[in-house]
C-alpha positions as CSV (number, residue, x, y, z in Angstrom):
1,X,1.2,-29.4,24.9
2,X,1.1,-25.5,23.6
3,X,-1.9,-23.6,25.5
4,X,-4.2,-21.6,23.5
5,X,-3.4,-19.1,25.9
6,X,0.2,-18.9,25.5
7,X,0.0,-19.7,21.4
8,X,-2.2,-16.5,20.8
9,X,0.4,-14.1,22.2
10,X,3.1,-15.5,21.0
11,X,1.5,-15.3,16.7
12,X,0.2,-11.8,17.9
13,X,3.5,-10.8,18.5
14,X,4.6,-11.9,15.7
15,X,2.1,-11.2,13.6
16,X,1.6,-7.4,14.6
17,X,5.6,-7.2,15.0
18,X,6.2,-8.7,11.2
19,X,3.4,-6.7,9.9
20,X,5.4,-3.2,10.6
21,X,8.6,-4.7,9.0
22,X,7.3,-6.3,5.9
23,X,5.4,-3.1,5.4
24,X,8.6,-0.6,5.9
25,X,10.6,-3.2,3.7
26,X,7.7,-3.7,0.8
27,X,7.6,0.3,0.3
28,X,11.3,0.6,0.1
29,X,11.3,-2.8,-2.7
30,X,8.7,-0.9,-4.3
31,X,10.8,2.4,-5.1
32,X,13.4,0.1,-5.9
33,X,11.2,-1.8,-8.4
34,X,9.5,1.6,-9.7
35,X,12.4,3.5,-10.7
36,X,15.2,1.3,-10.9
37,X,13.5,-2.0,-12.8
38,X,11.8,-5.1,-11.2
39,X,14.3,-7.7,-12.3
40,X,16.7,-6.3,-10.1
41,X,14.3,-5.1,-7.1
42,X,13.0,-8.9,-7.0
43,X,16.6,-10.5,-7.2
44,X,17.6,-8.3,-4.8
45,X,14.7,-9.1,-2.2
46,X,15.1,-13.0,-3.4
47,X,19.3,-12.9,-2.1
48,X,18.2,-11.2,0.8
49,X,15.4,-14.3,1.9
50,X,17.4,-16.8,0.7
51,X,20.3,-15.4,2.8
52,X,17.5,-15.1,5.9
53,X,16.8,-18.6,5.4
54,X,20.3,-19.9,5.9
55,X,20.6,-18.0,9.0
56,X,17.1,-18.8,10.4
57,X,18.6,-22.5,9.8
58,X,22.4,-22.3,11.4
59,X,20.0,-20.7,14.5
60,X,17.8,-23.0,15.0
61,X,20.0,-25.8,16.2
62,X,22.2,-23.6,18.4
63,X,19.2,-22.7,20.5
64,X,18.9,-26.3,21.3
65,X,22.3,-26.6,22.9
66,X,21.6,-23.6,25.5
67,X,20.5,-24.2,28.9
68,X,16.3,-23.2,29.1
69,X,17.2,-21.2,32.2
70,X,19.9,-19.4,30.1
71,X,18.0,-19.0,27.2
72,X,14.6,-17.5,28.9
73,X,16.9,-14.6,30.5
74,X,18.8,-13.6,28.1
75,X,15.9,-13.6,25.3
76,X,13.4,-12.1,28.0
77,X,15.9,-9.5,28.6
78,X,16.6,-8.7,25.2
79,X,12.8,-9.0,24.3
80,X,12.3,-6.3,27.3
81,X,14.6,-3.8,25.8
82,X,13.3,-4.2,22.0
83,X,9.7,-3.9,23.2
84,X,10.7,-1.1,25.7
85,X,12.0,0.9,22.6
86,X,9.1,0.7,20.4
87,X,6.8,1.5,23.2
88,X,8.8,4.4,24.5
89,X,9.1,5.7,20.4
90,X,4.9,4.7,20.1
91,X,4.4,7.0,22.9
92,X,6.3,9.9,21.6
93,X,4.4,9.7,18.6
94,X,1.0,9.4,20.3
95,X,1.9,12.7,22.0
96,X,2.7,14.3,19.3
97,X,6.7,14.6,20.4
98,X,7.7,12.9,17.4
99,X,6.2,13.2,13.8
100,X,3.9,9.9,13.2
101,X,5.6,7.1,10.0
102,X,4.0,7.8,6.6
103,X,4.5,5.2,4.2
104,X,3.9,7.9,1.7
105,X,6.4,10.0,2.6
106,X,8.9,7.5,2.8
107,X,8.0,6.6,-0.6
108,X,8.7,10.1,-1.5
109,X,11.8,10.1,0.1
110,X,13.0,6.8,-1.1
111,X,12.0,7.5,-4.8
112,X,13.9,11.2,-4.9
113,X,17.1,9.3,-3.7
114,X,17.1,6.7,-6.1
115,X,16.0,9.5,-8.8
116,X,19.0,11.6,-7.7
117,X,21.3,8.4,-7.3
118,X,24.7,8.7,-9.1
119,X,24.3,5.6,-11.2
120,X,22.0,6.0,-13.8
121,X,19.6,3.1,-14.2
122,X,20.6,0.7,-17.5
123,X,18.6,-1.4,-19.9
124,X,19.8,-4.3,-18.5
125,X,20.3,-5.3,-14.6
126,X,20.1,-2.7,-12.7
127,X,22.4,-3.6,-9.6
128,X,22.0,-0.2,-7.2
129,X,18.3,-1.1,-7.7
130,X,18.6,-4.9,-6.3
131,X,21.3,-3.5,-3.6
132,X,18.7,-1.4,-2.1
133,X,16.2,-4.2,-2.4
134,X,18.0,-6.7,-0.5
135,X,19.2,-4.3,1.9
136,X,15.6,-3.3,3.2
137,X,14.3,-6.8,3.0
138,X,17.8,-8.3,4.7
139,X,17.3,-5.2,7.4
140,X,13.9,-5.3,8.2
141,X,14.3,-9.1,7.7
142,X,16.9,-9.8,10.8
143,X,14.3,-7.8,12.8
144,X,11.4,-10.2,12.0
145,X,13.6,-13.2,12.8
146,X,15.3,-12.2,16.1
147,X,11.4,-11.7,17.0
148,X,10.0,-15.0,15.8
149,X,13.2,-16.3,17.6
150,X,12.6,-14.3,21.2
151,X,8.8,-14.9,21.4
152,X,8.8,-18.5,20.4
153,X,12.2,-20.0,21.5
154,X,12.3,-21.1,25.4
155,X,8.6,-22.4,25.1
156,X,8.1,-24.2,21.9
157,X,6.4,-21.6,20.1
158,X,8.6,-21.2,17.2
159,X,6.0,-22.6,14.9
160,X,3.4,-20.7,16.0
161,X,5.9,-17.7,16.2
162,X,7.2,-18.4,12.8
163,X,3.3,-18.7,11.3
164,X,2.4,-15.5,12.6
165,X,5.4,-13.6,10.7
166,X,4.8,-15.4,7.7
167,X,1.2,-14.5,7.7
168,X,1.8,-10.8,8.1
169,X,4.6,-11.6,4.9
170,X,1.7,-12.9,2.9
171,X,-1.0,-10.1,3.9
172,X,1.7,-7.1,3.3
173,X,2.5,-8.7,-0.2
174,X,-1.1,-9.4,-1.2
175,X,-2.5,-6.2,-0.2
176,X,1.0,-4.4,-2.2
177,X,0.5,-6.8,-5.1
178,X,-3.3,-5.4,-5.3
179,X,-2.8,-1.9,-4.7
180,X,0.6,-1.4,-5.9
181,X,1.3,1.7,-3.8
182,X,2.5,2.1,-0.2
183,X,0.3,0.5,2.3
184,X,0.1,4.4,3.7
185,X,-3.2,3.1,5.6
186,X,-2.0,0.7,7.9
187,X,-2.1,2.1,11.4
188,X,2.1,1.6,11.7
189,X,2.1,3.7,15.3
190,X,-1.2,1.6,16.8
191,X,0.8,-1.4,15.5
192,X,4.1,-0.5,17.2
193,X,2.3,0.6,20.3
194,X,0.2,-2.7,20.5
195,X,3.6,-5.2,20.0
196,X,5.9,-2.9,22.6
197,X,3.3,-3.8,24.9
198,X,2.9,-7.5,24.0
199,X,6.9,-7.8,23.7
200,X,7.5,-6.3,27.0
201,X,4.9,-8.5,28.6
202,X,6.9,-11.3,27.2
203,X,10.2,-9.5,28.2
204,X,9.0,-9.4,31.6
205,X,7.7,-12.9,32.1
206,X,10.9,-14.9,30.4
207,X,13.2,-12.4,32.4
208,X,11.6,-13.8,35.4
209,X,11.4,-17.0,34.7
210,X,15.1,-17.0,34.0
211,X,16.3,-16.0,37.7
212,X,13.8,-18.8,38.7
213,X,10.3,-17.1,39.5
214,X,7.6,-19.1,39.5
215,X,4.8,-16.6,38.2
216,X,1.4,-17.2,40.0
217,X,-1.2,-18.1,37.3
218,X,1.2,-19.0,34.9
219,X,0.8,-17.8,31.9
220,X,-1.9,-15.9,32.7
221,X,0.4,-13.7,33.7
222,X,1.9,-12.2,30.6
223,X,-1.9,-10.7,30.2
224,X,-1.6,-8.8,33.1
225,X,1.9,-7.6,32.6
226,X,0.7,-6.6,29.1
227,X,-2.4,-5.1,30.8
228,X,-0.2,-3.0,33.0
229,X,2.5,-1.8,30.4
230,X,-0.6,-0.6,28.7
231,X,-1.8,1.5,31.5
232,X,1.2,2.6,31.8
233,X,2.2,3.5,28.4
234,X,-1.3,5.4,28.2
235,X,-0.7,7.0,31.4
236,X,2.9,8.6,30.1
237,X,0.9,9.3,26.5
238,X,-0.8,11.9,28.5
239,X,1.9,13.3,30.9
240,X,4.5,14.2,28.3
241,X,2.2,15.7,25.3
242,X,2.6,19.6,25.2
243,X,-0.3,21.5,26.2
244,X,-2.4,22.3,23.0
245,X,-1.7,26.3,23.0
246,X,2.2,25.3,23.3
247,X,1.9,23.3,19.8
248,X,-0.6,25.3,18.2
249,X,2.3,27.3,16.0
């Protein structure tokens, strides 16, 4: 039986995780959609789920044939290095190193390529919109599955795993469907700082388990790896931002 304590991790993970994705992905469908017609941008996002789906399904049963001691290390390893890599470019960001993600401004950005795109947009289907379409949602898609798959295979939590990202799918699209604009006000870097944590938790514990460790507390223990990669991550925030006279300019 699936713990409440292991569960909640696992749909925060994917929740937060999905959240970023879906919302990168929705602002780049929505240029598509806004300039180049939203026949094409929703065909184009349609393909690129329906061709998610089919690999989300060959998956599924391959993961059933590999070894649980196998599977734990190599998915802890890899969940490691993906969390590692958002927390590392999270806490760039927090120090001001690297410029913060602005949904508006990739808006912008997106919008004055397709507006200065070669093929000029049609009456009918516009196919340059519904390529762009189905490349953000494929993109940002594969990212949302390989995470539903790391955090919930090994454990049985690829139900809970796979709620979680489908939740942040439906929040992202409501939200989008309401406004209609970029979801500028979702706090991407928090978000992305929050899941490198929680993945690298998760990274550690199924790495560990996979050369045979037998973690005291069990899973209690992912809480204080995510409490220390948290420290941590706070800890280097501070150490490498510039001195405030050095970035005044």
């Amino acid at each position: 039986m699936i713990s409440l304590t292991t569960a909640a991790p696992a749909v925060g993970a994917a929740f937060l995780a999905s959240l970023v994705e879906f919302v990168e992905a929705f602002t780049i469908v929505l240029a598509a959609g806004t300039l180049r017609g939203w026949r094409a941008a929703l065909a184009g996002s349609a393909t690129a789920l329906a061709l998610l789906a089919l690999i989300v399904a060959a998956l599924g049963p391959l993961l059933d044939r590999i070894p649980i001691q196998w599977l734990k290390l190599v998915i802890g390893t890899l969940l490691l290095l993906f969390g590692m890599g958002w927390l590392r470019k999270a806490v760039l960001r927090s120090a001001g190193i690297v410029p913060r993600s602005d949904q508006n401004a990739s808006f912008a950005a997106e919008a004055a390529s397709l507006g200065d795109a070669v093929t000029p947009r049609r009456a009918g289907f516009d196919w340059l919109g519904g390529a762009i379409a189905f490349k953000a949602v494929l993109l940002e898609g594969l990212e949302v599955v390989f995470i539903v798959m790391a955090v919930g295979a090994g454990h049985g939590l690829l139900l809970p795993a796979s709620l979680g990202a489908l939740a942040a799918g439906i929040v992202v699209l409501a939200i989008g469907v309401i406004v209609h604009r970029p979801l500028a006000r979702v706090p991407e870097n928090t978000l992305k700082f929050a899941v490198g944590v929680i993945l690298s938790a998760f990274g550690v514990f199924w790495t560990g388990e996979g050369v045979g460790i037998d973690w005291p507390g069990e899973d209690l223990t992912i809480l204080f790896f995510g409490a220390a990669f948290l420290i941590a991550a706070l800890y280097a925030t501070q150490m490498v931002r510039p001195p405030t006279e050095a970035i005044a300019p």
